[in-house]
C-alpha positions in Angstrom: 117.8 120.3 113.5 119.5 117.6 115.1 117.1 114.7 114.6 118.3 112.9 117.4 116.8 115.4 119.9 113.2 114.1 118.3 111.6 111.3 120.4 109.7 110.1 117.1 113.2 109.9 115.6 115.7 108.1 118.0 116.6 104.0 118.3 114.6 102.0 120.5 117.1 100.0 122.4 116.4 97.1 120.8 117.1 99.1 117.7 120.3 100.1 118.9 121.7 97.0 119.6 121.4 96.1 116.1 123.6 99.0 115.3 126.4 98.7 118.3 128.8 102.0 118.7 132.0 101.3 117.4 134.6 99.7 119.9 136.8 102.8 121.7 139.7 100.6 120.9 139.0 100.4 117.3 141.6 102.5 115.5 139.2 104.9 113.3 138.5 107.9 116.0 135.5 109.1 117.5 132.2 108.6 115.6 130.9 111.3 118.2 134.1 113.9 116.6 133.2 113.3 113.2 129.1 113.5 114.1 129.8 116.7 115.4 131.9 117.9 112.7 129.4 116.9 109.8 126.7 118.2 111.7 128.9 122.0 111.6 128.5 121.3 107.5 125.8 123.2 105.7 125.2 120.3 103.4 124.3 118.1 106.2 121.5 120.2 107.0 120.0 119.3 103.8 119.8 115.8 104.3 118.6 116.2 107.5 115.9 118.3 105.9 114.9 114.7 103.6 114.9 112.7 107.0 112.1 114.6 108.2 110.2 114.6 105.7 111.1 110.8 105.1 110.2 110.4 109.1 106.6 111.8 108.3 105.9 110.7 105.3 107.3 107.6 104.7 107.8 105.5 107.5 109.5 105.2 111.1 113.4 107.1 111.1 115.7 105.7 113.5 118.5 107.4 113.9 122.2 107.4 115.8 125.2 109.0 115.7 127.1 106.1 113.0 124.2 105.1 111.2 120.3 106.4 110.2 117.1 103.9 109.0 114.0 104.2 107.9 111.6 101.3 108.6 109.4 102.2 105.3 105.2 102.1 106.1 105.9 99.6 103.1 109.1 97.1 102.7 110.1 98.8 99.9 110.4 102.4 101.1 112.8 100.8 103.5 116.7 101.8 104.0 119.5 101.8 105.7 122.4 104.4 105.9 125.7 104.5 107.8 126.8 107.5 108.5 130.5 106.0 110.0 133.1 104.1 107.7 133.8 101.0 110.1 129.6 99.3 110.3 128.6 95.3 109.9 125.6 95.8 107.0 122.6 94.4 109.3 121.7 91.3 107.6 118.0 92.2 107.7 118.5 95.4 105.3 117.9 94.9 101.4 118.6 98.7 100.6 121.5 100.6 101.3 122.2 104.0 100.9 125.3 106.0 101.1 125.8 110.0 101.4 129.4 111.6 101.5 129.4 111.3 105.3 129.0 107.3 104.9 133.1 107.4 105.2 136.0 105.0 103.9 137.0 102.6 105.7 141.2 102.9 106.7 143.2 100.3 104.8 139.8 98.0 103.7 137.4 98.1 101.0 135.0 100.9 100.2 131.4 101.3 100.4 130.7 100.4 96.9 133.6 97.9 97.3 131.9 96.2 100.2 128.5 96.4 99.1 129.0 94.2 95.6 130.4 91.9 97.5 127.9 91.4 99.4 125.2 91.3 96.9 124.0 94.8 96.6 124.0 96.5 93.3 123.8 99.9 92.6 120.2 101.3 91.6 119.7 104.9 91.7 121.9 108.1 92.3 119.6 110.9 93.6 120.8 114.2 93.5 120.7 116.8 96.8 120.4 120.5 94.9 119.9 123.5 96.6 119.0 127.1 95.7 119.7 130.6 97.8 116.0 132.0 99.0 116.1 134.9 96.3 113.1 137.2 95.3 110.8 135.2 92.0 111.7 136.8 88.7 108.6 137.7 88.1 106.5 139.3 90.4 103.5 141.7 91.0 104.1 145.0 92.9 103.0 143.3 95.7 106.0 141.4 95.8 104.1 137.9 95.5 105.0 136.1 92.2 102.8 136.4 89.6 100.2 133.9 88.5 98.7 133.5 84.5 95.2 134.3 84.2 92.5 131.6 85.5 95.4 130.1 87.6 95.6 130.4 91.3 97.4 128.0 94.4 96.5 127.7 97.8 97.6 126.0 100.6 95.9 123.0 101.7 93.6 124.0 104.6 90.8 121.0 104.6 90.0 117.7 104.3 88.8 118.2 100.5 91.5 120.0 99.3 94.3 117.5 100.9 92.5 114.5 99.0 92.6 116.8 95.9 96.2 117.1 96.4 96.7 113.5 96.6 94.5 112.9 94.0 97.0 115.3 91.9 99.9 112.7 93.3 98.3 110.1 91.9 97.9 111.1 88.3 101.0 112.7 88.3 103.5 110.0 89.9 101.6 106.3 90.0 101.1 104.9 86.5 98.7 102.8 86.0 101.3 99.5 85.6 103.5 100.4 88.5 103.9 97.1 90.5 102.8 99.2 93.8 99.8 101.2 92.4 97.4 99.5 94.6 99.3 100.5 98.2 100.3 104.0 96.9 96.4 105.0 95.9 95.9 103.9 99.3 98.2 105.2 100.8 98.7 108.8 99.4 95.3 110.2 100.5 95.6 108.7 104.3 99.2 110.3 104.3 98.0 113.8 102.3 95.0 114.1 105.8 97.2 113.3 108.6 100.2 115.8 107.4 98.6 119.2 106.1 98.2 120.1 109.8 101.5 120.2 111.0 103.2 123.4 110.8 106.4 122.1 110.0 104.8 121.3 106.4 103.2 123.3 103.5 101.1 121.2 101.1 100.5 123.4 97.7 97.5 123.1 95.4 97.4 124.5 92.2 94.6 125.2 90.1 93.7 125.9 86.3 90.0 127.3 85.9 89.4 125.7 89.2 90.7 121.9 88.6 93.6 120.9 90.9 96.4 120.0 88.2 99.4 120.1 90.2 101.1 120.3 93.3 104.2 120.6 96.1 104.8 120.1 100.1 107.5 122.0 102.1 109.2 121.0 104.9 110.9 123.5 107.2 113.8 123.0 109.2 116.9 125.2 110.9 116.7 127.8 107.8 116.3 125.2 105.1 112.8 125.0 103.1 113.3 121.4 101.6 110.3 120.7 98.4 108.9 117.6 98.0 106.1 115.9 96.1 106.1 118.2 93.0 103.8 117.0 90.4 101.6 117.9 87.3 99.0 115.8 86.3 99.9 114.8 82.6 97.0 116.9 80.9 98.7 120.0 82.2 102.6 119.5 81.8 104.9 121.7 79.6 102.5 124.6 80.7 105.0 126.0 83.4 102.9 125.2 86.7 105.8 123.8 88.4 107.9 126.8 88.4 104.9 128.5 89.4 105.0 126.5 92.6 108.8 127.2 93.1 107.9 130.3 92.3 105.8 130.6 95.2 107.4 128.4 97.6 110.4 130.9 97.3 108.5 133.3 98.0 106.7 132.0 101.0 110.2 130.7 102.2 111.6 134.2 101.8 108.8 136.2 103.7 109.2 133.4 106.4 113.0 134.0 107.2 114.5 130.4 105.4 118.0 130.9 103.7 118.0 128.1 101.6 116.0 125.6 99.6 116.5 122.0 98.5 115.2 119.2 96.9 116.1 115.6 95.7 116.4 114.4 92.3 117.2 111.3 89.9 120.9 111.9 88.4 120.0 113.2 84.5 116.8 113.4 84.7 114.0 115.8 83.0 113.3 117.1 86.5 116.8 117.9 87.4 117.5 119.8 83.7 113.9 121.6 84.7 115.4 122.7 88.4 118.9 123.4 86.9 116.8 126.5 85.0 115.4 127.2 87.9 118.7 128.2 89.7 119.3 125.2 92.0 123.0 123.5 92.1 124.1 120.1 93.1 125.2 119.8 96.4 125.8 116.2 96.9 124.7 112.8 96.1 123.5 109.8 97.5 123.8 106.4 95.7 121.1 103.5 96.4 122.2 99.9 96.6 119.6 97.1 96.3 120.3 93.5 97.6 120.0 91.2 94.7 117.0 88.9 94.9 115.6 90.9 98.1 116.5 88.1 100.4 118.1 89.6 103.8 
């Protein structure tokens, strides 16, 4: 999926001038060569995956062929990412993020070089893993993986069952100190009612004796299931529902004709150990830089 081909997804031109095309005389080659040629890597595709469901979940995506940014529905989910070695930083942006297409400048400083000194810090490394589309290890005769007794998921069809679901998100990813509570509460269930409908996205719900306890979204694009938002309320965890879901999901992903699956991760965290087990591989990695004091 090139996400440029996306109305919902491309520069205004007032966005565009903030991020100018490099000069043909500049001495570092055609952005448009080495756009082409990342874009011909199957990694790419996975990140592209994450931009859509960042475009549709998270905020506006603006993209073009040296840099992408996401204009978050709250500052904070904001970022910016150049995808060419040779960009100004716009002075506006208080998060950067670089991927292994970001590039090295010939002859200057690199990314993280640059970024220090300009009074970024690094944050968070999050993880791109991926996973072949390969049969559940357990499975009935029907070919559909197998669920414990009492326990059953569903894909969100209805209004109810998509504020369940964020009602799952809450419990399981806002504690009850996080700074944001407030605009996530408020914003999970408006986001969980305006997305179940697209086809491009799955929204899983799973339930124990009939209580929704945890949960997962899919997004699908160019042969690549990407799985977000997976979650178990803390009541339920270390009871195996999350495999469950990937369980499922590969399944679903399977009978629907995707090749590969991916998903995002903290570096060395429980949830990457837990999808390590689960047969997914690191792919790549992207590295968040914050601007110190927030001030752009």
């Amino acid at each position: 999926m090139d996400l440029r081909e996306s109305g919902d997804l491309t520069y205004p031109a007032a966005e565009a001038a903030r991020h100018p095309e490099p000069s043909a005389a500049d001495d570092y080659g055609d952005p448009m060569d080495s756009t082409n040629a990342r874009r011909l890597t199957p990694h790419f595709e996975l990140m592209e995956n994450h931009l859509a469901f960042l475009g549709t979940q998270r905020g506006s995506l603006h993209v073009t062929d040296t840099a992408v940014e996401l204009t978050g529905k709250a500052d904070f989910l904001s970022f910016w990412a150049p995808l060419w070695a040779d960009l100004a930083i716009p002075e506006h942006v208080t998060e950067v993020r670089t991927f292994p297409w970001s590039g090295e400048p010939r002859g200057g400083d690199s990314w993280h070089e640059r970024l220090l000194s300009s009074g970024f810090s690094p944050e968070e490394e999050l993880r791109y893993m991926e996973a072949p589309v390969a049969p559940s290890e357990t499975v009935t005769p029907s070919g559909s993986p197998h669920l414990p007794d009492g326990v059953s998921v569903s894909v969100v069809a209805t209004d109810e069952d998509a504020l369940a679901f964020s009602g799952v998100q809450t419990e399981g990813f806002i504690p009850p100190d996080l700074p944001s509570r407030d605009w996530w509460v408020r914003a999970l269930p408006e986001t969980a009612l305006r997305q179940y409908r697209d086809p491009s996205q799955t929204f899983y719900l799973l339930r124990d004796r009939g209580e929704p306890v945890a949960v997962s979204l899919t997004v699908r694009s160019d042969g690549v299931c990407g799985i977000y938002a997976v979650t178990t309320v803390p009541s339920h965890r270390g009871r195996g529902f999350a495999t469950l879901l990937l369980d499922v999901i590969r399944h679903d992903a399977r009978r629907q004709g995707d090749i590969r699956l991916t998903l995002q991760v903290e570096a060395d965290s429980d949830a990457e150990r837990l999808y390590k087990k689960c047969r997914f591989t690191t792919a790549f990695a992207s590295t968040a830089y914050v601007r110190q004091g927030g001030d752009a």
